[in-house]
Phi, psi and omega in degrees: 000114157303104191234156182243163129247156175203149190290119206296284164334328172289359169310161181246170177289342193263336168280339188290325201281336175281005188269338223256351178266002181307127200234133161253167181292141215289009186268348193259318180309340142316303193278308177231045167071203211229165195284343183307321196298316168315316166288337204257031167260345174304124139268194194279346170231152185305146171235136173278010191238001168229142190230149171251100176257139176264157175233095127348109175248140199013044154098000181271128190267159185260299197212144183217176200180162173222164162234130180226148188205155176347110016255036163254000170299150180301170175272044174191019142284189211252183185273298185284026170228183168231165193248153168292147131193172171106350206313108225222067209267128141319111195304303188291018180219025180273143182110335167255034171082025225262343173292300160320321233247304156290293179335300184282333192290310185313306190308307178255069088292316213272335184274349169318296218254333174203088244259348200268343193280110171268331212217113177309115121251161181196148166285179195195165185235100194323345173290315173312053166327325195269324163311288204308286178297001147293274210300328162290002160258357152276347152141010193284188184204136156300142177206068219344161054156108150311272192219167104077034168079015192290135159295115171294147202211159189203154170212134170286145171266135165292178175314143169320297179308280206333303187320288189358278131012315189260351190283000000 
């Protein structure tokens, strides 16, 4: 198995339309909606403060996922980060590590697309058990209150040189 991350515009037409069947489990689509909803928050011209990534598994998408960063951050990220959201491992291919995969894959895109960003967040939902002991077991830390009792969660990215290093 061959995996990518690649920027949701660098899709060819025959992968955006296979993107669009991406199913999370339905216990899951409260926490982070479903991919139409997910897509249509991309907008329709580049924005420098949002970005759309896809995870390619042999040329397939897999996993979508967003970024947003100044001048689109929520109001309880830090200034200098950027935040997840939308996160989205296609329910018949969850289990096979492939969320780990967008984690280590996110760290050099994020130094690629915005290299001045050192720090990741997103909000969780204390109900959402299995995100929370996902993302705490890649190294993210609680660092308290979103919003609306949502947990705030945060990961530093390494140095630049490090990704570098590890590709």
């Amino acid at each position: 198995m061959q995996t990518r991350l690649c920027a949701y515009e660098d899709l060819n037409p025959a992968q955006r339309a296979l993107l669009r069947g991406i199913e999370v489990q339905p216990q899951q689509i409260t926490f982070c909606g479903d991919i139409e909803s997910a897509l249509h928050s991309l907008p329709t011209q580049s924005h420098i403060g949002i970005k759309g990534f896809v995870l390619l598994s042999d040329e397939q998408p897999v996993a979508f996922m967003i970024l947003k960063r100044q001048p689109l951050l929520p109001h309880w990220a830090e200034p200098d980060s950027a935040t997840l959201h939308a996160f989205q491992v296609d329910r018949r291919v969850q289990g096979q590590g492939l969320g780990k995969i967008c984690m280590h894959e996110l760290a050099q895109a994020m130094n690629e697309l915005w290299p001045e960003v050192r720090q990741l967040m997103l909000s969780v939902s204390p109900f959402n058990t299995h995100a929370v002991a996902f993302y705490l077991s890649q190294g993210w830390v609680e660092c308290g209150e979103a919003y609306r009792g949502e947990r705030r969660m945060a990961i530093t990215l390494p140095p630049v040189e490090q990704v570098l290093h590890a590709v």
